[in-house]
C-alpha positions as CSV (number, residue, x, y, z in Angstrom):
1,X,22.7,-133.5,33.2
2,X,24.3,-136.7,33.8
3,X,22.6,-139.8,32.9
4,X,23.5,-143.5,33.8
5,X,21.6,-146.7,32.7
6,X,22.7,-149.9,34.0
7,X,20.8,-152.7,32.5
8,X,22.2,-155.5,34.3
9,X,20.9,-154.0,37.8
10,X,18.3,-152.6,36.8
11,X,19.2,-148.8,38.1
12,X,18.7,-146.1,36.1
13,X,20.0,-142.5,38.1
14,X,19.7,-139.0,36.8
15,X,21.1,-135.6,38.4
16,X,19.2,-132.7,38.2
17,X,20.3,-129.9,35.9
18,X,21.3,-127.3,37.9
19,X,21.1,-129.2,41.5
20,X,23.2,-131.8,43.9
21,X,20.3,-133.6,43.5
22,X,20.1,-137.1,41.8
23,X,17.2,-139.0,41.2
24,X,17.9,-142.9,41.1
25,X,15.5,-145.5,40.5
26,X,15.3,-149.0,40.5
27,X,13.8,-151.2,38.0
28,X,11.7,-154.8,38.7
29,X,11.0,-157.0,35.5
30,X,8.1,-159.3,35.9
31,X,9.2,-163.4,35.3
32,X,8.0,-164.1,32.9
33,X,7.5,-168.0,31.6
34,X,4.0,-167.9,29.9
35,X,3.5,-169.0,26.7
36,X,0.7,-168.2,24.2
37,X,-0.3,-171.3,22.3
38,X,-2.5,-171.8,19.3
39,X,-5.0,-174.3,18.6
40,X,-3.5,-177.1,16.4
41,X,-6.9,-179.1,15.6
42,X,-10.8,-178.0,15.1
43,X,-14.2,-180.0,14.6
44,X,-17.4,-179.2,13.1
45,X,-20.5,-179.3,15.8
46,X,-23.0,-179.6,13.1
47,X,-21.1,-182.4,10.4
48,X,-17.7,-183.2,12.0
49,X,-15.6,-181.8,9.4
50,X,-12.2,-182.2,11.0
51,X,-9.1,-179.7,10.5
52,X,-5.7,-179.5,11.9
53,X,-3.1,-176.7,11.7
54,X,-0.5,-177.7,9.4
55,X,3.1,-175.2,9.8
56,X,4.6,-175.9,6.9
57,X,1.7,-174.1,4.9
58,X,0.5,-172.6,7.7
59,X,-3.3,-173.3,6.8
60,X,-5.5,-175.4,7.9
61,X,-5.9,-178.8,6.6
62,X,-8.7,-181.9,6.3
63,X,-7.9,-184.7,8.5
64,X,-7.7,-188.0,7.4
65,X,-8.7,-191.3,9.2
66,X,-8.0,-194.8,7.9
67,X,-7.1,-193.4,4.9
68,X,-10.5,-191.2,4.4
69,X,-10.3,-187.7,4.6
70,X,-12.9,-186.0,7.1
71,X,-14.9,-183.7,4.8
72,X,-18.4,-183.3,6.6
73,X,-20.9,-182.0,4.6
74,X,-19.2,-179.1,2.0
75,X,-23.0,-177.3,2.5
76,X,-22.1,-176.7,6.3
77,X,-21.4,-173.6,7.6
78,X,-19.1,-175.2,10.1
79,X,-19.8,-175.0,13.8
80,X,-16.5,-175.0,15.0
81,X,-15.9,-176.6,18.7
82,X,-15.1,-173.2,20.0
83,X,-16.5,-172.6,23.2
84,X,-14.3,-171.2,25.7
85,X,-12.5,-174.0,27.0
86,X,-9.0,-173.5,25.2
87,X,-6.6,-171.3,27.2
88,X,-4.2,-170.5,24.7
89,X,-2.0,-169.4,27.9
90,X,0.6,-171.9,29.7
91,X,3.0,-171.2,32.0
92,X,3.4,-168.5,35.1
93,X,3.9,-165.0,35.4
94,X,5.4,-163.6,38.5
95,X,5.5,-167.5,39.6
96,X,1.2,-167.1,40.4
């Protein structure tokens, strides 16, 4: 059985054991340019605790404003502003 793969066409062929017969195929990769992205800041619905995403520690972190860090209420159970409305997606696939 002979077997050839070429990646840079995309054709993969294979002859039959035992037969004239080959099998060849041809290969289409999707485009694709999206992206999954992740949210880089969060609120509190009930107090307004604010947070961003910090990479360096990779945690999230209070944000501060004039100086004054955005705590909320430390009681809270924290309502975060997630509601559907982030598409962690950009980009195109297949160009649609």
């Amino acid at each position: 059985m002979s077997t050839r793969y070429s990646v840079g066409e995309r054709i993969m062929w294979q002859q039959l054991p035992g037969t004239d017969t080959v099998m060849c195929v041809e290969f289409t990769q999707p485009t694709m340019n999206a992206r999954v992205r992740k949210p880089t800041m969060r609120v509190c619905e009930e107090c307004e605790r604010a947070e961003r995403w910090d990479e360096d520690l990779e945690a999230w972190q209070l944000v501060r404003e004039d100086g004054e860090r955005l705590t909320g209420n430390p009681h809270c159970i924290h309502e975060w502003d997630i509601n559907g409305a982030f598409n962690p997606m950009t980009g195109t696939i297949n160009g649609a």
